[in-house]
N, C-alpha and C positions, 0 to 999 in steps of 0.2 A: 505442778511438781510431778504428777501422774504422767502428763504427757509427757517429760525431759527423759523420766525412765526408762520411758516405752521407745523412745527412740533412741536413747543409752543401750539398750537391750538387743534392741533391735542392730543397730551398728557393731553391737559383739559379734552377734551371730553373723552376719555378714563376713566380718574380719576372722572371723574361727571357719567359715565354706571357704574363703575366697583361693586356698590352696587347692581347692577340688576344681576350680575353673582352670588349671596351670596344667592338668594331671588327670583329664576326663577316663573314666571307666570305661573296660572295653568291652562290658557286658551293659543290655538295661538294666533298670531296675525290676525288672522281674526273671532275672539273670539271664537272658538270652544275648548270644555273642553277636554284634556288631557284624551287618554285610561287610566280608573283605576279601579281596582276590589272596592273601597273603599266601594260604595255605598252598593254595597250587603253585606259583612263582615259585615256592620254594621247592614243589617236585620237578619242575621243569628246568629251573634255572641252572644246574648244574649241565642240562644236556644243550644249552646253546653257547657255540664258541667264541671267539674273536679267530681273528686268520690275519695274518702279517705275509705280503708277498713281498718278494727281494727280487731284481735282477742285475744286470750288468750291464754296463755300458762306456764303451770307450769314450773317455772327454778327447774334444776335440784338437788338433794341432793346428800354429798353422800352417799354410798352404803357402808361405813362401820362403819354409825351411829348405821346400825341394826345387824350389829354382835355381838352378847354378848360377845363376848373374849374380840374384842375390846372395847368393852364397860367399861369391868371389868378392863383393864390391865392401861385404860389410866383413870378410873375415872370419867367418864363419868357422869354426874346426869341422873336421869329415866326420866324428864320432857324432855329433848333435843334427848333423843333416835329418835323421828319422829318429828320436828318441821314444824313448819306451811309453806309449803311452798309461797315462792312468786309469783306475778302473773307478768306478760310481756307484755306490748300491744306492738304489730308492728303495722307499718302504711304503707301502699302503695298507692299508687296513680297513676288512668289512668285519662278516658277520659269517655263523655258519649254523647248523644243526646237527646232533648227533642221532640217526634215524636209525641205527643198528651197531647197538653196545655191544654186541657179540663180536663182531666184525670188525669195529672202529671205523662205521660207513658215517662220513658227513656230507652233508647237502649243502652247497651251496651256490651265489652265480658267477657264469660264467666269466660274466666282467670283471669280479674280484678276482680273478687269480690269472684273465688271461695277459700272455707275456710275460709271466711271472718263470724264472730260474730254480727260485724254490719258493713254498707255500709251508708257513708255521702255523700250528693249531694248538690256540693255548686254550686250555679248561677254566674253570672257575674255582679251582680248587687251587692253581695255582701253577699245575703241570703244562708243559709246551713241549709239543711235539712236530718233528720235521712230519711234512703230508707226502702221500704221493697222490697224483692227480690219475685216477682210476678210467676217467675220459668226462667230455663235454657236451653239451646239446649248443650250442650258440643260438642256434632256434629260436631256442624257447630261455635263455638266457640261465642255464643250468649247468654245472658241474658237480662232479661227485667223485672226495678224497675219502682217502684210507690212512688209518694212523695207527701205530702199532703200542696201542693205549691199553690197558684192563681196569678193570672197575668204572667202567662206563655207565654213563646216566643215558634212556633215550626218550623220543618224545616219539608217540603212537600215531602215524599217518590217518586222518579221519578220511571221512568220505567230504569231497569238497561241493558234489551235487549237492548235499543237504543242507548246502546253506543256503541261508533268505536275507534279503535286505531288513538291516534293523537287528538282525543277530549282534550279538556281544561280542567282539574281539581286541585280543592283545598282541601288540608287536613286541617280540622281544629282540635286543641287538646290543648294537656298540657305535651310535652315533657320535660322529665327532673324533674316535677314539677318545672319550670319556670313560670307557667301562660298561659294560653290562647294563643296559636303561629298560626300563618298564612305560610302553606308555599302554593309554586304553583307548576304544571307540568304536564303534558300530560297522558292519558292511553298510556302505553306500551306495554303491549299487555290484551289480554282476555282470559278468561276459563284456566285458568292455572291452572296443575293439579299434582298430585304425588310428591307432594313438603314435604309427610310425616307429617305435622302441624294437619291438624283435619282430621275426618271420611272422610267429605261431602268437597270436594274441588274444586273451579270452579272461582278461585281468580281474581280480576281485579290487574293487577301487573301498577304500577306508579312510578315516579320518582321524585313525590312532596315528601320531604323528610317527611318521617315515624321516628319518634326515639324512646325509650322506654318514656313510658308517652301518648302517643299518643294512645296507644291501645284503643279502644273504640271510638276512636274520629269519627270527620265525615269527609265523601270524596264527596265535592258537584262540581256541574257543575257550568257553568257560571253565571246561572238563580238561583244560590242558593238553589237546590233540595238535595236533599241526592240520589249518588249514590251507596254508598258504607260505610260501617261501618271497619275503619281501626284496621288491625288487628294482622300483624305480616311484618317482614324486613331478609333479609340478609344482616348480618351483620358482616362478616368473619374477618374485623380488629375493631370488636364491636362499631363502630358508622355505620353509615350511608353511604350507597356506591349508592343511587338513584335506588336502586329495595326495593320496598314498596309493601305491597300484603293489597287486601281490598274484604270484603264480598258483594258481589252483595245485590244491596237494595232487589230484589226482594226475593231470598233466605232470607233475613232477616226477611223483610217482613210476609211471612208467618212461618216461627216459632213463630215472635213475637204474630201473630193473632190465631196457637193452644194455646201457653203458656194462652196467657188470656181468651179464651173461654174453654179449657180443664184444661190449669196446667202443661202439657207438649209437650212434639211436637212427633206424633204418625205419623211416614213414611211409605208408603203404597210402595208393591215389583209388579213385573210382574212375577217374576219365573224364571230367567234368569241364568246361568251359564256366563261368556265375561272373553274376552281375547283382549288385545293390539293387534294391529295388527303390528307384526315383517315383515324387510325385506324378509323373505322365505317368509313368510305367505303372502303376499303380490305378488309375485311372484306365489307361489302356486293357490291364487283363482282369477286370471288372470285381478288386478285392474290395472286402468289406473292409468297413472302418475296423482299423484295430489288427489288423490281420499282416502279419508279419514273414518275412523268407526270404529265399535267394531263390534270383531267377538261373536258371541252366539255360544259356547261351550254344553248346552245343556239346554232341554227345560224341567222344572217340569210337571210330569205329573197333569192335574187340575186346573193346575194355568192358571190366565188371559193370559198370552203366550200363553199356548197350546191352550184353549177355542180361541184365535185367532186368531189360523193358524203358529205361528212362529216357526221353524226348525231347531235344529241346525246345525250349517253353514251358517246362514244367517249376512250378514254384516248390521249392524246398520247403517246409517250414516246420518241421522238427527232424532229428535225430535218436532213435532207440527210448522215443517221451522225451525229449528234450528239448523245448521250443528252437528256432533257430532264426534269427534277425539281420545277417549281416556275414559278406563274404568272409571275412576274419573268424568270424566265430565257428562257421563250416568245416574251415582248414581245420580249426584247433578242434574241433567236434571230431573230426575225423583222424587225426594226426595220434590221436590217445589211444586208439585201437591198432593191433595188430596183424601182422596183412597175414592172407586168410580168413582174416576175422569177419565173420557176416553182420551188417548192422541193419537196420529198419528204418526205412525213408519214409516219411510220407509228405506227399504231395498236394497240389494241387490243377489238378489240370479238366480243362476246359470248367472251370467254375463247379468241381466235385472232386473231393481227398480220396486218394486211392496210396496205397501201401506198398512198397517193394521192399523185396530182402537183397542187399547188396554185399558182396564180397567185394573185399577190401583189397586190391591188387598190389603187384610190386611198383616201386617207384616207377615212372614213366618217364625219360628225357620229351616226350612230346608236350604236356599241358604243364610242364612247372619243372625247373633245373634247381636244382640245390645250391647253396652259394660254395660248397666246395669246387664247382666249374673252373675257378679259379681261385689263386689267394687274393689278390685285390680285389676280387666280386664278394668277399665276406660278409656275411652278413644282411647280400642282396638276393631278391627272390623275384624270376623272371617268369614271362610264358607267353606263348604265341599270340600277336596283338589279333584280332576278332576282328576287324575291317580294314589291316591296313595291314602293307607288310615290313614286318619288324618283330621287335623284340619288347615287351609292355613291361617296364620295372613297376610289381604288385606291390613289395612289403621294401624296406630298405632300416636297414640299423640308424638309427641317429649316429652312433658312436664307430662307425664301418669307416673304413678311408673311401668309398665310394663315396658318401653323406659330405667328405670334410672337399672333396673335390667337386664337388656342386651338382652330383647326381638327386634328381628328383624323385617323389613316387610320382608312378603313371608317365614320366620319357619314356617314351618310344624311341629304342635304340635302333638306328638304320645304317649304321657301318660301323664295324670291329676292325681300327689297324688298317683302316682304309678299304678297306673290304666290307661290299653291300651285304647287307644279311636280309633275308628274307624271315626266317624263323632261326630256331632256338640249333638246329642240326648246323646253320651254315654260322653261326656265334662261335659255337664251340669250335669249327674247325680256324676261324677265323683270330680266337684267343692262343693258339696256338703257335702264334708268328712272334710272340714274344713274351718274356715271364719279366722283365722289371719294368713295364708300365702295359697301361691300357690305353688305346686311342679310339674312344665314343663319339660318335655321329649321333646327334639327339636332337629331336623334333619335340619344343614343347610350344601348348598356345598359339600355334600359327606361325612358330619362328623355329630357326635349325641352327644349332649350335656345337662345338666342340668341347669335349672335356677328356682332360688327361688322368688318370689315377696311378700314382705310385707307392712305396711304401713308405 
């Protein structure tokens, strides 16, 4: 009978807690509050937007309104020959940041809004406002709207150097167009580069889940800073596999600060020729294990390079303290600074690190053309081939109509419109001969082929 009580007893007590299993406390029992990001989501989440773009587009007619045969044969009335056509608005939707509530400045990429007629920036509070698009990096896959809003929330541009692999980050966005989503995750790694997406690549790669929608969003640390302007995924079974790529706030950062002071974002060169550095090559200039750089291939005669001191064969391998691994990461290493701006190389040559102070030049049409050279070259980034002569496609947009017309990275382009080009001076005069297409001469792999690009 002792025992029936005891576990009578015992079954009440169970049945009198078992509401506390449905309704867990959000303190312990020694009343301490529960790890949770809530507090800062909710300082931040009012400063990241959704952005709705619209444009216009004439739906198509057809093409045998304006035959007069058939005009004549089916009876056609003369009013309906060319009728009015209709217009289309699409609608897409990313992501954005509010980065200056005084201003109404929001960040965001360039792929969300480009082609767009008009660009909508709604809040979380519930307001939507027409944007104006203030200018663009395509570069570096950036834009930057202004919206004539008050009572603004913003989010504090950190420093993107100080991050480490294994830091805490959160992406904030509007995957899906679902709304406003929270995920979380770690840096994965840094400076990720040759991934073919933009010009300028120097990506923080994460595994807080990115989806489409999210482009533009923000990637903050634990303190709610902005490290990162999220911006593209691999997505090989089209969702989400936790490799997420984000643009360093700092790199954002100052494009946002030429676009509003100039209109555009104007990249200052050193003169440089580089090269990866391959296993032989590695072997060949007798590095140590572990020892990482870009080899200098050759140095422009005049340029800040030569004016200081640098040779080619000299191994890059940091920037201003800044390790440096890989031609992509150089560009983008360099592309953040302002011409004028003196930066700190060091090297290595003949098997001993020596230091140079380098000024940072104006753009060069000789070692690298802008993809503004033309409008179908958008997105593409060239420069005089090293052994051959031609024209070396370095960086190339996935999403560029060069990409969709079967231009590769690394063609050597060797006729413009029929015209042999030797380098990047005889391109340009050669892209000249016609603005709605391009006719490419292109040597890949031991074979030479044709490709057209239009709009």
């Amino acid at each position: 009978m002792r025992h029936k009580i005891s576990f009578f007893s015992l079954l009440l007590c169970l049945l009198w807690v078992s509401p506390s299993f449905a309704a867990l406390p959000n303190v312990t029992a020694e009343g301490k509050a529960f790890p949770s990001l809530s507090p800062m989501i909710k300082r931040v989440h009012p400063a990241v937007v959704n952005i709705s773009t619209y444009s216009t587009k004439a739906a198509r007619q057809n093409p045998l309104l304006n035959d007069p045969f058939f005009r004549h044969f089916f009876n056609v009335p003369e009013q309906q020959q060319q009728p009015q056509q209709p217009q289309k608005r699409q609608q897409s939707a990313g992501s954005g940041v509010i980065v200056d509530a005084d201003e109404g400045v929001v960040m965001t990429n360039y792929h969300v809004i480009k082609g767009a007629d008009e660009v909508q920036v709604s809040l979380a509070d519930g307001r939507s406002f027409k944007a104006e698009v203030l200018g663009s990096d395509p570069d570096l896959d950036i834009a930057i709207l202004s919206i004539p809003a008050e009572d603004l929330v913003e989010v504090k541009i950190a420093d993107s150097s100080q991050l480490e692999v294994g830091d805490f980050v959160v992406a904030i966005g509007n995957p899906f167009g679902l709304g406003q989503t929270v995920t979380t995750g770690v840096v994965s790694a840094l400076g990720r580069t040759g991934l073919g997406i933009e010009g300028y690549e120097n990506y923080i790669q994460t595994d807080a889940s990115i989806n489409p929608g999210n482009s533009g969003g923000a990637l903050v640390n634990l303190a709610g800073d902005l490290v990162g302007i999220n911006t593209a995924i691999i997505a090989p079974s089209g969702g989400n596999v936790g490799i997420g790529f984000a643009i360093p706030s700092n790199m954002a950062k100052v494009s946002m600060q030429q676009i509003i002071k100039h209109g555009e974002v104007k990249r200052g060169q050193i003169g440089v020729g580089i090269q990866d550095i391959t296993p032989d090559l590695r072997q060949a200039f007798e590095l140590e294990n572990g020892v990482g750089g870009v080899l200098v291939t050759n140095v422009l005669d005049d340029s800040p390079a030569d004016d200081a001191g640098l040779k080619a064969g000299d191994i890059i391998i940091s920037v201003d303290g800044q390790s440096t691994k890989s031609t992509g990461q150089l560009r983008s290493q360099i592309s953040v600074k302002a011409i004028g701006e003196s930066i700190d190389l060091t090297v290595i040559r003949d098997g001993k690190q020596r230091d140079f102070e380098v000024k940072v030049g104006e753009p060069s049409g000789i070692s690298q053309v802008d993809s503004n050279i033309h409008q179908l070259l958008e997105g593409v980034q060239l420069e005089n081939a090293e052994q051959a002569e031609g024209v070396r496609v370095t960086q190339l947009a996935p999403n560029s109509a060069a990409a969709y017309s079967g231009l590769r990275r690394n063609d050597l382009i060797v006729a413009v419109n029929k015209r042999r080009v030797k380098n990047l001076d005889d391109m340009q005069q050669a892209l000249q001969l016609s603005d709605s297409a391009v006719l490419l001469q292109v040597q890949r792999r031991g074979g030479s082929l044709f490709i057209v690009i239009r709009q």
